[in-house]
N, C-alpha and C positions, 0 to 999 in steps of 0.2 A: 398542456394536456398530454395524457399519454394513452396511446392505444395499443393493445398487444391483441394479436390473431393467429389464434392456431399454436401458436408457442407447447413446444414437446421437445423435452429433451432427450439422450440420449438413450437408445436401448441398455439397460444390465443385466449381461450375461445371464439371458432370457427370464429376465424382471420385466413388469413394465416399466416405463418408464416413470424418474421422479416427477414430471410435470406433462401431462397427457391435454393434447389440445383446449389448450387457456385462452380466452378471449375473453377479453374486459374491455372496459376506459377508465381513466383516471380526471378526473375533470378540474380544472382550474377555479378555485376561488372555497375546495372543501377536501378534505379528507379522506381518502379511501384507504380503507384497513383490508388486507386479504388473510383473512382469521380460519384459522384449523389448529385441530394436535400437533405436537411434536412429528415430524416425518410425513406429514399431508403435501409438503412439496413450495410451503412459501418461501424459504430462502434458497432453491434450487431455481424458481420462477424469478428472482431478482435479478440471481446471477444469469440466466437465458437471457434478462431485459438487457443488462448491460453488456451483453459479449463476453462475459467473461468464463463462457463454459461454450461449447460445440453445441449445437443445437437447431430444431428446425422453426419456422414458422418469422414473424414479426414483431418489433417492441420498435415504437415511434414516438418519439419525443419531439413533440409539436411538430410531428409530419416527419421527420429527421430520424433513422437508425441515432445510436451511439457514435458509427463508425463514420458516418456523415458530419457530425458536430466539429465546426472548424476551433472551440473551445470549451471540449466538457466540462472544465472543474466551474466555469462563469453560466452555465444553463443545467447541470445537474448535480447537488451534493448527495453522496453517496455515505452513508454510515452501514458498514457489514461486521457486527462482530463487535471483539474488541479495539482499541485504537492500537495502530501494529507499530509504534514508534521503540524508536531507542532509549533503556530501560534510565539510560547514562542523559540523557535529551532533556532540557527544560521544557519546562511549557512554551514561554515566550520563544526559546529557538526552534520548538518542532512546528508551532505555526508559522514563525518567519520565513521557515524552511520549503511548507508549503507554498506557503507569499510566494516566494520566489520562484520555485515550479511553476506558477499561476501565472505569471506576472505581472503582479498584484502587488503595491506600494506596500512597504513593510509597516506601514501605519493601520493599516484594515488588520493586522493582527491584533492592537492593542482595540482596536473597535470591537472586535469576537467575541474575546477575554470580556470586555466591561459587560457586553450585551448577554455573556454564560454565565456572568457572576465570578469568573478565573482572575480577575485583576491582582488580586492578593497574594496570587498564585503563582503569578506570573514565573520566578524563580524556582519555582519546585520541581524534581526531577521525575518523570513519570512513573517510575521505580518506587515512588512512593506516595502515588496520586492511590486513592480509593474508589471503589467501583463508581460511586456519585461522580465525582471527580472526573473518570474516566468518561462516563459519558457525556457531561458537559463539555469535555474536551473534542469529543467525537464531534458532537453538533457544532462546535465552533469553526471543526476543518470541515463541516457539507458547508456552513453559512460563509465562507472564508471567500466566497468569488462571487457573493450575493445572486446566490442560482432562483431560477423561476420553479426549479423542481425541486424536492427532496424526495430521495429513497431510503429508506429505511431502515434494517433489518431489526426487529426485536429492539426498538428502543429503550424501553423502560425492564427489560431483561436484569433484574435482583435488583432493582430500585427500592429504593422507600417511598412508601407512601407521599411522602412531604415532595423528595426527591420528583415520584412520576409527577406530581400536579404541577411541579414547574413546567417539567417537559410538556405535557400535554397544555399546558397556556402558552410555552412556545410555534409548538407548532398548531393550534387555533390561530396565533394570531397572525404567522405566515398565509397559511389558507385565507384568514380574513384579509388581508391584504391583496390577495387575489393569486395568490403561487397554487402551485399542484402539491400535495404532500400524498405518495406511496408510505407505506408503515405494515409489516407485522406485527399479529398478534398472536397470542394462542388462549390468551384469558377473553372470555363472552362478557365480561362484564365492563371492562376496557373498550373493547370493541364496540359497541353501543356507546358507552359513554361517549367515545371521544373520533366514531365515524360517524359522516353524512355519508357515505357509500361503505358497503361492507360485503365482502366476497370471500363468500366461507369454499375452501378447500377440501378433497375429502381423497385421499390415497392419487393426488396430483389431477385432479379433476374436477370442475364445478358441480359446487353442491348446491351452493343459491348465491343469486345476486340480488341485492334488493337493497334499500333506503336501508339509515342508519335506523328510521323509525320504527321499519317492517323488522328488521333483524330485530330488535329491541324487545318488540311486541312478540314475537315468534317465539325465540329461544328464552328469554327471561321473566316468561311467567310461569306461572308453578304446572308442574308437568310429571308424570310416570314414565322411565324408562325400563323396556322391560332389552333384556337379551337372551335369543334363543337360537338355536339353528334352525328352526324352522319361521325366521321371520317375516318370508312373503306372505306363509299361506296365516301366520296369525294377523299379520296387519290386514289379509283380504276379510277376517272373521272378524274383527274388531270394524273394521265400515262398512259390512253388512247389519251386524247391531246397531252402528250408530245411526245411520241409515233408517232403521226399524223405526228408532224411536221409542218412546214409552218408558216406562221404568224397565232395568237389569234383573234378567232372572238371579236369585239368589239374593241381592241388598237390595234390591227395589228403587238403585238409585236412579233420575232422570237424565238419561244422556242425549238430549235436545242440541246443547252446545258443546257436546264431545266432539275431538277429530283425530287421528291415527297418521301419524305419519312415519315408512319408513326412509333410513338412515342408511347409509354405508356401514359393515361392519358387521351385519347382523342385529340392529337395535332399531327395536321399535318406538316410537316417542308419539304417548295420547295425552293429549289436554281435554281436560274441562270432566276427565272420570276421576274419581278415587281409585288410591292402589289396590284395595280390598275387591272393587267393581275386579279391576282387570285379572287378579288372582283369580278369581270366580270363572271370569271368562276362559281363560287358559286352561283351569281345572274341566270344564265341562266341553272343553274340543279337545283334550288330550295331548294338549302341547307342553313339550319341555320347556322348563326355565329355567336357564343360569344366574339369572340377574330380575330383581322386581322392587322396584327403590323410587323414593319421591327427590324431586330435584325441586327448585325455588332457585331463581335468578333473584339478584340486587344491585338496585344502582348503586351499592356501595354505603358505605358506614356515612350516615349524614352530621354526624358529627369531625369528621377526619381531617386532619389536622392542616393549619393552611401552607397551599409550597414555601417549599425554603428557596428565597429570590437567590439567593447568594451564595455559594459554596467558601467563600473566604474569610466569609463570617461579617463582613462588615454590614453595617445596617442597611436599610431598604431605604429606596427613593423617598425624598421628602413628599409633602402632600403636593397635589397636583401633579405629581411628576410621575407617568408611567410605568409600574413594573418590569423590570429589563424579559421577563418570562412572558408578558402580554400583549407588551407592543414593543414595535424598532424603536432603539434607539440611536444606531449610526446615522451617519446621512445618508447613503447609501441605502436604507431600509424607509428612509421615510418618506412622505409624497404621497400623488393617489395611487390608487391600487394598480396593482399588477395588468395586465391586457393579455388575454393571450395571443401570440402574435400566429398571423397565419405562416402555413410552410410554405412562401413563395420567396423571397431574395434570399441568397446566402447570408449568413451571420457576420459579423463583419472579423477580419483576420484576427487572431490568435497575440500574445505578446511577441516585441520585439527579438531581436538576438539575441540582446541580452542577456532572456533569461536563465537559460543554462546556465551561464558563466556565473550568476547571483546563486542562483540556487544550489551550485556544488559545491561553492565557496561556505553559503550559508552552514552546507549541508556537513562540511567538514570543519567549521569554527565550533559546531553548537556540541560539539563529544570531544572528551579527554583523550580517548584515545590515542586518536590518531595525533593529536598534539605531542604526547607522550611517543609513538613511534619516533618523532621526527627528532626531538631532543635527542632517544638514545641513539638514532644511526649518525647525531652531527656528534655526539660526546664521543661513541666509538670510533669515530672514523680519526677524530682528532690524539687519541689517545694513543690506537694503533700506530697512524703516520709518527708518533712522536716516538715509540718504541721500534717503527723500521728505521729510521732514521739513527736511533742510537748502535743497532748492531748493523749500521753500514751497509744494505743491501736495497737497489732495484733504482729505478728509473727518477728523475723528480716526479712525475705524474702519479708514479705509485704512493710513493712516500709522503705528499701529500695530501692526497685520498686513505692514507692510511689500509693500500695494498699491498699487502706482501706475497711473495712466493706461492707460500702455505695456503691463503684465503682465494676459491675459485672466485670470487665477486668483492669489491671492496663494499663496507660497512653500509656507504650511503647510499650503495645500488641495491644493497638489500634493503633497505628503511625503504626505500622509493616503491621497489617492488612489494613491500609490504600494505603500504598506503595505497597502492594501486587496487590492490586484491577486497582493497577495504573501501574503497568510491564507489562499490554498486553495493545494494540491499533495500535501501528504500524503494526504489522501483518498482519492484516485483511485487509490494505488499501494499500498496494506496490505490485507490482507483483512479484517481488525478494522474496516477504516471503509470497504472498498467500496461505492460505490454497490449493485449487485448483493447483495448479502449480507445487510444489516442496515435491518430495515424503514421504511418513511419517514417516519415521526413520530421515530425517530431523526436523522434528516438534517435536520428540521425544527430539532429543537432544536439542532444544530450550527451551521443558518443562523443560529437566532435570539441564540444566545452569540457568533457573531464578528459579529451585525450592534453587538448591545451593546457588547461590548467595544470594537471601534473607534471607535462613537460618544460614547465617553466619552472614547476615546485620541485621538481628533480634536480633538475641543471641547479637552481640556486642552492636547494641542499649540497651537492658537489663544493660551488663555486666557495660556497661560504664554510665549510669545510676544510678546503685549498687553503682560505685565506685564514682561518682559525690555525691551522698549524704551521703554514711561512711566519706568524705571528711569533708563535713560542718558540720556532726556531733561531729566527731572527732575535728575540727578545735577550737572551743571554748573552748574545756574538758581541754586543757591545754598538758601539754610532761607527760607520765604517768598513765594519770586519764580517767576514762571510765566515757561515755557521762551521766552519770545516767539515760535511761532511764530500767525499769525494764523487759524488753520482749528482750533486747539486750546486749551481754557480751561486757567486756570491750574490746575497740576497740585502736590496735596498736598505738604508740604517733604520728611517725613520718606520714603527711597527705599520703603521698605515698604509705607505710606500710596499712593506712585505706583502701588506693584506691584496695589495692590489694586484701584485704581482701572483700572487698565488692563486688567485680566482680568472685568472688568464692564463694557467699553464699547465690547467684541467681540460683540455678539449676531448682527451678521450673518454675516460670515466666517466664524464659530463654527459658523452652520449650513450656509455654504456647507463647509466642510470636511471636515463628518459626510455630506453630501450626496454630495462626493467621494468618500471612504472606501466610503460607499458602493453607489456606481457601481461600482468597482473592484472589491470584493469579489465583489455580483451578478454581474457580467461573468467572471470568473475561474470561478466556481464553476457558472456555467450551460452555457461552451465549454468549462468543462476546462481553462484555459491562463490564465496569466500575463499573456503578450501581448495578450490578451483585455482583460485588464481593466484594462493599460495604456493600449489603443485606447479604451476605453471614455471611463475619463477625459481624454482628450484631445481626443475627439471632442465633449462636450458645449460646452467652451465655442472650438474651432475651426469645427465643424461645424452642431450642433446651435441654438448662439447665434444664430450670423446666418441662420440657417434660420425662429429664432422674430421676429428683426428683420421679417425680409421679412413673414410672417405679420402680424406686428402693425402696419404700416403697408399693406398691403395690403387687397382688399377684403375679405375674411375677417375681418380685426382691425374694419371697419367695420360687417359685419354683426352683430359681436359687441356690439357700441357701441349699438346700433341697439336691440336688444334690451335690457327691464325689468332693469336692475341691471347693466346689462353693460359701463358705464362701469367701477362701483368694482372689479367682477372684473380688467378687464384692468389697471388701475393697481395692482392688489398687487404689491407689490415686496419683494424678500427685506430683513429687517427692518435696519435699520443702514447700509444700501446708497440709492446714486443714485435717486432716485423716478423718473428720465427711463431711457431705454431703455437705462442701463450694469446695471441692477436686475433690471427685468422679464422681459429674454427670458432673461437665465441663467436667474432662478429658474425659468423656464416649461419650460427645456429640461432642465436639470436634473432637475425634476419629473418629465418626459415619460418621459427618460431612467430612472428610477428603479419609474415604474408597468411600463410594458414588459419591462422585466428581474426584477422581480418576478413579473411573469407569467408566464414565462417557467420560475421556480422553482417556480411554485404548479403548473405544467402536468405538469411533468417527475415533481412527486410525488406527483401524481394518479394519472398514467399509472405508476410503479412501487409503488402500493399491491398488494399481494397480491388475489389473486379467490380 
């Protein structure tokens, strides 16, 4: 069940607001449509339900805020818009991907798919899913954590006919199960159709709430709209005649069963006169008219065409066997109906640890991309280390990291920091992992799984790197012989023996890498953007580096000197690396860089802890 009270959102810049004190309920076991024009204020009322805008008043879901829910994506699916996935993302890996957010067996994704008709589809990249498509996919990630609620926005938004009949058997047969289903509309004949509750909007404000029967009966019989600026004082002149009774001066017609009612907007709406009656009328009180037109509601073409079950084209369930549009077919969906449960024990805990560590993994197997980063900074790094190596210059650490002189950062601290900048973006755009949504000891452990995971996927980038060019150097030297160059000992015969050796003699670059990565990731995840945490890594050893040069040859780095211990402080040098100032001021900015951006996280989660 859902109850909302008082719900108003924000003042605009002395506008009223989009949603002016809203109170409803949504009730468990039918349908509520909140039907209006374009800019009446239902998809600004959504996002107030779910926290995901500033706002005043209440939205309770089965007694419970959003922000109370110890796991939304398993008690509300959310469909706003279009599906905001990656354009590059399969089907089957954008839901696994959710799976995994959820903590949700990655088998309830192939249950979604068969239940949307997406099975065939499974493989297809979103990039070239069609709007049908899309929104089957949509309802597959609300249905994905089998919630007792759905919200809606504009589901059937450029549908086909065939298309919405599915949908609309879908969620009938949800309701009939006993769930809550919230839904926009803005078409009246929709609405009716396919609400048991209907709450028409009108410039963010209740216009009527009433049975799907009453709406039905109301707005979809045949009707005169008239529009005037002068619409109080015609509609008070039109129920004083009808009132009267009798036949209409001028057509003589009988307005017995006539009634007047006005609208927001300026428009007056009479049933049961003719349009001729009401010209007549207008003409002899001396009212302007803009507008004077017959309207006719319909349930709709009764011939129209039956849903299309399937989007993948494959045929429909044999006999007996329920339409995937009408009834569950997961197990998960089936049983007896839904209950609504009261708001008295907490929900029971959220998934394991786990789940982060699944879900970033997911989240970065299911795009080329980033796969693609990772191949060119392990090729470049290898190709470099193999041309410093030829003109004889820099450390082993360097030369098998493929860092030279020339390069502020070796190859695989950029791929690392690249891949980092690129672990956030889903977040910001599901309602499953909105910031706004879901509390922030959640958010915590999503930093803390993608700061892990890259720091593993760093170091081994490195590692495997090291050992890809001790390989090619060793490979030539012969069984025995060290590679001759003179900054590198002789390197074990057997290539294996190299490899190993070379993924052991990376300790520093190893940590400038992880250090990258995670520059990158903090950056992205604190502005929200990519670009972000591109700038980020780029700037430490652009920016940042010769920022800590200046510092540590300056009077500052002297007073530091100057001060008990303050010698071996400023010569720490990131391990493996240059002891003189190609060492220090990285690791120092680097550093810098990494406490401030952390801080940064720690602020943002303080400040969105619940009161």
């Amino acid at each position: 069940m859902i109850q909302t009270i008082g719900l108003t959102g924000p003042d605009r810049r002395g506008r009223p607001p989009a949603v002016d004190d809203l109170t409803f309920e949504a009730r468990p076991g039918g349908v509520t449509v909140l039907h209006g024009p374009p800019g009446a204020g239902k998809s600004a009322a959504l996002r107030l339900m779910l926290q995901l805008q500033p706002g005043r008043g209440v939205a309770l879901f089965r007694g419970r805020p959003v922000r109370r829910l110890r796991h939304p994506v398993r008690e509300i699916g959310v469909l706003l818009g279009d599906v905001p996935g990656h354009p590059g993302r399969t089907v089957r890996d954008h839901l696994r991907m959710l799976a995994a957010a959820a903590g949700i067996p990655a088998a309830r994704a192939e249950e979604v798919m068969d239940l949307t008709g997406l099975t065939g589809l499974a493989g297809r990249r979103l990039a070239t899913c069609s709007r049908g498509m899309d929104r089957r996919l949509g309802m597959a990630a609300a249905l994905l954590g089998d919630p007792h609620t759905l919200v809606l926005d504009e589901p059937a938004d450029g549908l086909s006919p065939r298309e919405s009949a599915w949908l609309y058997g879908l969620l009938r047969g949800h309701a009939d199960r006993g769930g809550t289903v919230l839904m926009t509309c803005r078409d009246p004949r929709d609405a009716a159709r396919l609400g048991d509750h209907v709450v028409t909007l009108a410039d963010g404000r209740t216009a009527a709430d009433q049975s799907g029967a009453d709406f039905a009966r109301t707005r979809l019989r045949p009707r005169v709209v008239v529009r005037t600026p002068h619409a109080e004082r015609f509609a008070a002149v039109l129920r004083r005649e009808l009132r009267a009774g009798g036949p209409l001066p001028g057509t003589g017609e009988d307005c017995a069963a006539g009634e007047a009612v006005l609208e927001p907007g300026g428009r007056v709406v009479v049933y049961g006169v003719s349009r001729a009656s009401v010209g007549e009328l207008a003409y002899r009180h001396r009212v302007l008219v803009h507008q004077l037109a017959d309207e006719r509601g319909t349930a709709g073409d009764r011939f129209a065409p039956a849903p299309l079950l399937r989007a993948d084209g494959r045929p429909p369930p044999s006999a007996g066997e329920p339409p995937p549009g009408t009834a569950p077919e997961p197990a998960e969906a089936a049983g007896p109906p839904r209950a609504a449960a009261p708001a008295g024990p907490e929900p029971p805990e959220g998934p394991g640890a786990g789940w982060a560590v699944a879900y970033e993994i997911r989240r970065w197997a299911g795009l080329r991309g980033g796969r693609w980063v990772l191949l060119l900074g392990l090729l470049a790094g290898v190709v470099t280390g193999l041309v410093t190596a030829a003109v004889g210059g820099g450390p082993a650490a360097r030369v098998l990291t493929g860092w030279p002189q020339q390069l502020p950062v070796p190859p695989a601290a950029l791929a690392a920091g690249v891949l980092g900048a690129l672990s956030y973006g889903q977040e910001f755009r599901f309602p499953a992992l909105a910031l706004a949504q879901v509390p922030p000891r959640r958010h915590l452990a999503l930093l803390a799984a993608k700061l892990a995971v890259w720091a593993v996927a760093a170091a081994l980038l490195c590692a495997v790197t090291g050992a890809l060019t001790a390989m090619a150097l060793a490979a030539p030297a012969g069984a025995g012989a060290p590679p001759g160059h003179p900054d590198l000992p002789g390197l074990p015969a057997p290539p294996w023996a190299a490899a190993l050796w070379g993924m052991t003699a990376v300790p520093g670059p190893a940590a400038l890498c992880v250090g990258c990565a995670w520059a990158g990731l903090l950056a992205a995840g604190l502005f929200r953007a990519t670009l972000a945490g591109l700038a980020a890594v780029a700037a430490v050893p652009l920016l940042l580096t010769p920022a800590a040069v200046r510092l540590l040859e300056g009077p500052a780095g002297e007073a530091v000197r100057a001060l008990p211990g303050g010698r071996s402080v400023m010569s720490a040098a990131v391990p493996g690396l240059d002891t003189g100032l190609a060492g220090r001021p990285l690791g120092w900015a680097l550093a810098a860089a990494l406490c401030v951006l952390s801080a940064g996280h720690l602020a943002r989660a303080l400040r969105g802890a619940p009161r």
